[in-house]
KOLGU-4560 file (N, C-alpha, C; in nm, 3 decimals, padded with zeros to 5 digits):
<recs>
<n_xx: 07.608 n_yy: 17.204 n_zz: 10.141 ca_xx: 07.602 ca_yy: 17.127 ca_zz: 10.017 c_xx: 07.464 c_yy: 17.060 c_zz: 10.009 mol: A seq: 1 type: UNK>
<n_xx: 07.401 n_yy: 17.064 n_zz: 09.883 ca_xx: 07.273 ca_yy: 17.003 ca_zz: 09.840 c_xx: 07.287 c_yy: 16.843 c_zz: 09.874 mol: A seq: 2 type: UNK>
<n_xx: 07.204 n_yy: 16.769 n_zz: 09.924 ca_xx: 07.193 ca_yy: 16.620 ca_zz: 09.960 c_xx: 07.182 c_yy: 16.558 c_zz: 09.828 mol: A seq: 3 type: UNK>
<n_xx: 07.140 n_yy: 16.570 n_zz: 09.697 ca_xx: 07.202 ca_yy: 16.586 ca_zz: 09.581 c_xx: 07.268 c_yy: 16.611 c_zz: 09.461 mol: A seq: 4 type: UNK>
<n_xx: 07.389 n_yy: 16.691 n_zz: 09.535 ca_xx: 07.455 ca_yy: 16.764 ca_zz: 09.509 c_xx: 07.541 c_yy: 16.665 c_zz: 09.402 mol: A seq: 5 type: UNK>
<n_xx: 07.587 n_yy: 16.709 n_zz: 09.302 ca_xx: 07.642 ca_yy: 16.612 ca_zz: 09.174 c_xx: 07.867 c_yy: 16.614 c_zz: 09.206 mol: A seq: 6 type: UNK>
<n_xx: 07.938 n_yy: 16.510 n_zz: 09.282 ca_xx: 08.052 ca_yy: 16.578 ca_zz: 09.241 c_xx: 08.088 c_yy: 16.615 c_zz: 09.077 mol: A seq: 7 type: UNK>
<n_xx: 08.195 n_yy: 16.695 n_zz: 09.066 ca_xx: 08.283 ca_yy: 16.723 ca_zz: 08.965 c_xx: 08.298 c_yy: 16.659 c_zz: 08.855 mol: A seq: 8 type: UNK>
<n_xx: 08.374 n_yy: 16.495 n_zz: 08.920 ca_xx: 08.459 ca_yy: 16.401 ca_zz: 08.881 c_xx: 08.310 c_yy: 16.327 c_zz: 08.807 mol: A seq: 9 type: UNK>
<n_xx: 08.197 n_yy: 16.314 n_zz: 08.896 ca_xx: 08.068 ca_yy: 16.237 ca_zz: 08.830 c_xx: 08.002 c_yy: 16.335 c_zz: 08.738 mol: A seq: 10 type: UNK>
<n_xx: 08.026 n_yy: 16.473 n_zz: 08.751 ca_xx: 07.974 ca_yy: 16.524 ca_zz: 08.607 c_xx: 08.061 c_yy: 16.510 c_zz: 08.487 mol: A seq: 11 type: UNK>
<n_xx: 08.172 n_yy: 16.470 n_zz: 08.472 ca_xx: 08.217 ca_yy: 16.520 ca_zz: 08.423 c_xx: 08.206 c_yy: 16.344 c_zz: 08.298 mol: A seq: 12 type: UNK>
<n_xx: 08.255 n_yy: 16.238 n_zz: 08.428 ca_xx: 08.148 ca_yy: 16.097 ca_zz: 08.403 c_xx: 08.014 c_yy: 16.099 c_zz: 08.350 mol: A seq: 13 type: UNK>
<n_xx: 07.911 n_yy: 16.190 n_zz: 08.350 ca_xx: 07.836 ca_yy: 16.174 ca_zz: 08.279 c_xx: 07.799 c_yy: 16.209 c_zz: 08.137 mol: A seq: 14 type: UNK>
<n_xx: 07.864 n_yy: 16.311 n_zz: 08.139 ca_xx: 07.860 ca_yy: 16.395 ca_zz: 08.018 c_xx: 07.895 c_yy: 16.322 c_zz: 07.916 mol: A seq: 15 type: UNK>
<n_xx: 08.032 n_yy: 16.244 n_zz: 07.950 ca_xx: 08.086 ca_yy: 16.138 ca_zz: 07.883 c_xx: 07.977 c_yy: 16.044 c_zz: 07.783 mol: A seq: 16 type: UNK>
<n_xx: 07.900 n_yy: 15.992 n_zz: 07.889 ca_xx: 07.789 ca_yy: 15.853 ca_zz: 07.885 c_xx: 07.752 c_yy: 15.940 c_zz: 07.831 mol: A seq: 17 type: UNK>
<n_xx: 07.645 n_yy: 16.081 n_zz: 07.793 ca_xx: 07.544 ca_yy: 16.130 ca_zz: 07.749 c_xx: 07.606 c_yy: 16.112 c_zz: 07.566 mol: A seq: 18 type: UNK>
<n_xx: 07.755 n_yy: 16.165 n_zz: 07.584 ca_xx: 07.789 ca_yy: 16.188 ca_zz: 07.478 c_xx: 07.796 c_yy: 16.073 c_zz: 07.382 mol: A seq: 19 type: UNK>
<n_xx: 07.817 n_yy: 15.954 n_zz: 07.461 ca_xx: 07.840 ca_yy: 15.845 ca_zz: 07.361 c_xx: 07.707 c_yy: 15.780 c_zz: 07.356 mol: A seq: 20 type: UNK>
<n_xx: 07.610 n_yy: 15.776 n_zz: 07.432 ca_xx: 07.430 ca_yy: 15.765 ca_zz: 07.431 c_xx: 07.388 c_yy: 15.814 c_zz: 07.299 mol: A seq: 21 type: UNK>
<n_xx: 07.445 n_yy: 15.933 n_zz: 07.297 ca_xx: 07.379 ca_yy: 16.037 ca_zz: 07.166 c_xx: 07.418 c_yy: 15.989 c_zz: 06.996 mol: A seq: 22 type: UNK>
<n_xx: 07.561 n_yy: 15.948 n_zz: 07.061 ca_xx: 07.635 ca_yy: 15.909 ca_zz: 06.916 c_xx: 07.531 c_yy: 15.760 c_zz: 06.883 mol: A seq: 23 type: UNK>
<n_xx: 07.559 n_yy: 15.685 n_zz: 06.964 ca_xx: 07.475 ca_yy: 15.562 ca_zz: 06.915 c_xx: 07.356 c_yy: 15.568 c_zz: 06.888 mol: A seq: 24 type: UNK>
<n_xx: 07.252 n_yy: 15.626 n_zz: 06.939 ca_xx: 07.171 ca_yy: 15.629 ca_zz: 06.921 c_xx: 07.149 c_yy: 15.728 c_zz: 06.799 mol: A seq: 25 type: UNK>
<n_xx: 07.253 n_yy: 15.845 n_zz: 06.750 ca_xx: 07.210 ca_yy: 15.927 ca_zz: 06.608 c_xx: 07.273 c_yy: 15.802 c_zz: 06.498 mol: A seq: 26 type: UNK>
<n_xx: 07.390 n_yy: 15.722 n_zz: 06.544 ca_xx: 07.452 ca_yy: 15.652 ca_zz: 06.433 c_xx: 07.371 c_yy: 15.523 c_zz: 06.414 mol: A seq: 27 type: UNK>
<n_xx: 07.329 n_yy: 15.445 n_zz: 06.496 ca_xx: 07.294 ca_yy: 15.381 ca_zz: 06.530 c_xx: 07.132 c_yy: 15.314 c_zz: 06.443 mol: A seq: 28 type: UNK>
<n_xx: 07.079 n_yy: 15.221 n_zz: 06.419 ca_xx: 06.959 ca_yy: 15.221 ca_zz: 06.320 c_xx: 06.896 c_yy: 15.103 c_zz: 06.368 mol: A seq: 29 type: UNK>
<n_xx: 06.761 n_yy: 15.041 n_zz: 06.264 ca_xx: 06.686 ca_yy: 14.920 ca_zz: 06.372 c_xx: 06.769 c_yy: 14.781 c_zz: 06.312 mol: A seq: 30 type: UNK>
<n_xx: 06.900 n_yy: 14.883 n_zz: 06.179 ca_xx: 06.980 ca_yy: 14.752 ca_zz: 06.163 c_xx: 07.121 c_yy: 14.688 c_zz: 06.316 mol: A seq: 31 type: UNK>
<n_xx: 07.138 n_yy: 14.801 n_zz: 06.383 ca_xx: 07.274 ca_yy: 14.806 ca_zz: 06.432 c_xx: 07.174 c_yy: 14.764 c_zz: 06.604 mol: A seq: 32 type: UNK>
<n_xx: 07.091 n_yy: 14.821 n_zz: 06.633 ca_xx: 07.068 ca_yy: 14.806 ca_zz: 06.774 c_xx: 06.856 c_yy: 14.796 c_zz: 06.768 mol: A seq: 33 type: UNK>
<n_xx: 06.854 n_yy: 14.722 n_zz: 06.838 ca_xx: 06.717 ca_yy: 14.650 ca_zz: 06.789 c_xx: 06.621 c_yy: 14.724 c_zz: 06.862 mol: A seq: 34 type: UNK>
<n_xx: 06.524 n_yy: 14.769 n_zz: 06.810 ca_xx: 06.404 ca_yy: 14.861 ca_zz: 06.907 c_xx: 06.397 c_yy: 14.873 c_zz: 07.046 mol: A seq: 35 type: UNK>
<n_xx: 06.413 n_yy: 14.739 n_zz: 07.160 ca_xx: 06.391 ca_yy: 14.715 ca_zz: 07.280 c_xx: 06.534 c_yy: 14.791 c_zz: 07.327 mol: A seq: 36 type: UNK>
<n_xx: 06.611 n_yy: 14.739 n_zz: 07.277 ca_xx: 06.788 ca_yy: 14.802 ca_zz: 07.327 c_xx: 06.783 c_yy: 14.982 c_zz: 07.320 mol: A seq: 37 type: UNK>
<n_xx: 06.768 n_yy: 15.041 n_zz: 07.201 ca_xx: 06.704 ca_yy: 15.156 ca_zz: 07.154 c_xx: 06.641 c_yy: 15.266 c_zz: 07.273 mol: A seq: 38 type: UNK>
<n_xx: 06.505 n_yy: 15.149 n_zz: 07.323 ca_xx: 06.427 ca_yy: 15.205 ca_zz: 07.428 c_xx: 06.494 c_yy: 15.235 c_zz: 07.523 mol: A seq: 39 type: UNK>
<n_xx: 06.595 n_yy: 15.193 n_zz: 07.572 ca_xx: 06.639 ca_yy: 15.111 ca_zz: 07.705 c_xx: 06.758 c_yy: 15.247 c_zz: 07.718 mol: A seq: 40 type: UNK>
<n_xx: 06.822 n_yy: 15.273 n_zz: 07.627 ca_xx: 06.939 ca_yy: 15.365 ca_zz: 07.562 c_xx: 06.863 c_yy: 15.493 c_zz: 07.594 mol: A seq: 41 type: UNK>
<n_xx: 06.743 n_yy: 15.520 n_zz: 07.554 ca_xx: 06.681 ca_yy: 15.638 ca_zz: 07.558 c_xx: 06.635 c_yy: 15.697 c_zz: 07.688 mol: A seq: 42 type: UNK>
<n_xx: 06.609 n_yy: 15.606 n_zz: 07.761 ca_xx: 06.577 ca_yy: 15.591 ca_zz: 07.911 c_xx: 06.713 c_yy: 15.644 c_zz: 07.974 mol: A seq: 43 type: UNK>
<n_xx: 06.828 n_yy: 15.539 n_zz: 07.937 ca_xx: 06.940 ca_yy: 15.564 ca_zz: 08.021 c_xx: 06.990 c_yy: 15.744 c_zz: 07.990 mol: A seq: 44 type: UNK>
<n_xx: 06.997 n_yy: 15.738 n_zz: 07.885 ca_xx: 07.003 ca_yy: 15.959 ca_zz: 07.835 c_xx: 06.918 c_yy: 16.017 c_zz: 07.896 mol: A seq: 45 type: UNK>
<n_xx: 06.811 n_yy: 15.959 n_zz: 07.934 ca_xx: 06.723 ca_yy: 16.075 ca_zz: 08.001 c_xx: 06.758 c_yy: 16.076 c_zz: 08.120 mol: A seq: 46 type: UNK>
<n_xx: 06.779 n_yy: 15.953 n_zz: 08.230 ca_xx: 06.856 ca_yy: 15.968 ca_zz: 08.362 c_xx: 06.955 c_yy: 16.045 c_zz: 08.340 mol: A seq: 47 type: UNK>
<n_xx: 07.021 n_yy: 16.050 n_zz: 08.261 ca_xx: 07.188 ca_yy: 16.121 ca_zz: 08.251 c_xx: 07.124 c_yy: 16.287 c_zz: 08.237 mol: A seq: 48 type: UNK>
<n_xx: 07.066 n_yy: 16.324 n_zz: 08.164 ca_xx: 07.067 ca_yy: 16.450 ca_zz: 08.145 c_xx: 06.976 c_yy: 16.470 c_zz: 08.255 mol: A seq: 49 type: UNK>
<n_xx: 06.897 n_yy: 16.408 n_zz: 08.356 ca_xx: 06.820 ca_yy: 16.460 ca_zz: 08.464 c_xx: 06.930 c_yy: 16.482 c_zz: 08.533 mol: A seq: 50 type: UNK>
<n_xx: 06.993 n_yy: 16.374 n_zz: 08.563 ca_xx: 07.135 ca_yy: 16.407 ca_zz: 08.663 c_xx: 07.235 c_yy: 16.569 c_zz: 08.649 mol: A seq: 51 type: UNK>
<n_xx: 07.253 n_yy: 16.526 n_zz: 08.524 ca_xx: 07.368 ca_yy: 16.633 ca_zz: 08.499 c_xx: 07.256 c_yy: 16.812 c_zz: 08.494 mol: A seq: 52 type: UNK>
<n_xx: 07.089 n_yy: 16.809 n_zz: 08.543 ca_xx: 07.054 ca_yy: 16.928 ca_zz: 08.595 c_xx: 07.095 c_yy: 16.940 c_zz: 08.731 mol: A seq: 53 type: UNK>
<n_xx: 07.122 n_yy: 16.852 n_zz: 08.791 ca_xx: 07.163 ca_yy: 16.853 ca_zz: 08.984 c_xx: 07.242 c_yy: 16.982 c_zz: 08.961 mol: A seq: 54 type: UNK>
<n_xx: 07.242 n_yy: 17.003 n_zz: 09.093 ca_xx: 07.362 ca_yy: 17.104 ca_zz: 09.145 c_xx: 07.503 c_yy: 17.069 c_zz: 09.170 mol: A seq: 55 type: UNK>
<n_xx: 07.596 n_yy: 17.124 n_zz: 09.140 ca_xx: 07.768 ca_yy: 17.064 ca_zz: 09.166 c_xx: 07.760 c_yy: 17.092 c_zz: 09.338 mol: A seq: 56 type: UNK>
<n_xx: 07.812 n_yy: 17.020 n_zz: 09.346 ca_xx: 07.922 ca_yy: 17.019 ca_zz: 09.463 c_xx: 07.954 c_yy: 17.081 c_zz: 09.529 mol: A seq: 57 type: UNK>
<n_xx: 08.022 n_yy: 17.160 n_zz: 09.450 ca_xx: 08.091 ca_yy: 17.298 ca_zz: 09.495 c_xx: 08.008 c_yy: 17.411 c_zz: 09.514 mol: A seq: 58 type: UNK>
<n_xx: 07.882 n_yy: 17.406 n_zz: 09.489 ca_xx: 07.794 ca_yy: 17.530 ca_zz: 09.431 c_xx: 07.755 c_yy: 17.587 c_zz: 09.565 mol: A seq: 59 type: UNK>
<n_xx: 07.731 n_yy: 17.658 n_zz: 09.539 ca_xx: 07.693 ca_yy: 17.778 ca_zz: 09.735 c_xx: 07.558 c_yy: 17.765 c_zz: 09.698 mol: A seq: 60 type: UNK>
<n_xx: 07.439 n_yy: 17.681 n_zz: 09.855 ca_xx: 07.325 ca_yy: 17.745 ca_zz: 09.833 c_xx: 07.237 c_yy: 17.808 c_zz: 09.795 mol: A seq: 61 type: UNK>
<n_xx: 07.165 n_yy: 17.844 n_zz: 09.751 ca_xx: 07.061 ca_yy: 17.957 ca_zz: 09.741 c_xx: 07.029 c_yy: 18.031 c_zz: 09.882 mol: A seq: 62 type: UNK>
<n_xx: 07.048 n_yy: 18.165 n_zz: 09.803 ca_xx: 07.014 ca_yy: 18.273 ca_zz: 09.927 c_xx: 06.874 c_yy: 18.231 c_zz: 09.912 mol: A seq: 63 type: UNK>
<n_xx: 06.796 n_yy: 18.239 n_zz: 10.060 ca_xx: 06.645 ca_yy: 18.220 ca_zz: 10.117 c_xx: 06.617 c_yy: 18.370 c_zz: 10.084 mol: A seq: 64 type: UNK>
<n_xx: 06.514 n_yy: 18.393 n_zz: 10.020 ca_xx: 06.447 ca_yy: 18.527 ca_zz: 09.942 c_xx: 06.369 c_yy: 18.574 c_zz: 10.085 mol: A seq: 65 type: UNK>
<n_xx: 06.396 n_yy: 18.699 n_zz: 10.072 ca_xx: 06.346 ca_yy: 18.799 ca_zz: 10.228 c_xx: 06.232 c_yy: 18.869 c_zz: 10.125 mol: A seq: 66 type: UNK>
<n_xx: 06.122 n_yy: 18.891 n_zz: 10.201 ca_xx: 06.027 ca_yy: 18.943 ca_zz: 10.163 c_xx: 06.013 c_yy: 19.077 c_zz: 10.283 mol: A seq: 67 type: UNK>
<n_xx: 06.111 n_yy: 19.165 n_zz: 10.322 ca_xx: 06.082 ca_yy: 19.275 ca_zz: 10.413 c_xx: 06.239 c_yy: 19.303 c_zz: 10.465 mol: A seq: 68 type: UNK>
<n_xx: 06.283 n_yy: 19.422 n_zz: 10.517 ca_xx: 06.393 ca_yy: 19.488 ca_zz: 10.528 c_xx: 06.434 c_yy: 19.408 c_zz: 10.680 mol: A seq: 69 type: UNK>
<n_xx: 06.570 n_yy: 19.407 n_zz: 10.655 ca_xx: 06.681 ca_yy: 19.303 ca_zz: 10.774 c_xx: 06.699 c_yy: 19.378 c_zz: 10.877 mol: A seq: 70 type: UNK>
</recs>
């Protein structure tokens, strides 16, 4: 398993956050949430969607690429 390897249960937690990040911030205006908050929101979606590139959990290694016959 990857040393940041993402569980299941936390992807599945993030996707969540990404999803409701997205809503506020498309519904959302400089009447409803104030520029600095905004920033701060945009930051936190970008951690989330860096995260949710990790590898699961469950996922098998990468084969190490051979450059010559075994």
């Amino acid at each position: 398993m990857h040393a940041d390897a993402l569980p299941s249960f936390a992807r599945t937690d993030l996707e969540r956050l990404k999803l409701a990040a997205d809503v506020i911030l498309r519904l959302g205006g400089d009447s409803v949430i104030p520029p600095p908050l905004e920033a701060e929101l945009v930051i936190f979606r970008d951690r989330i969607e860096h995260a949710l590139l990790l590898p699961a959990s469950g996922a098998a290694p990468a084969a190490p690429a051979t450059w010559g016959p075994r």
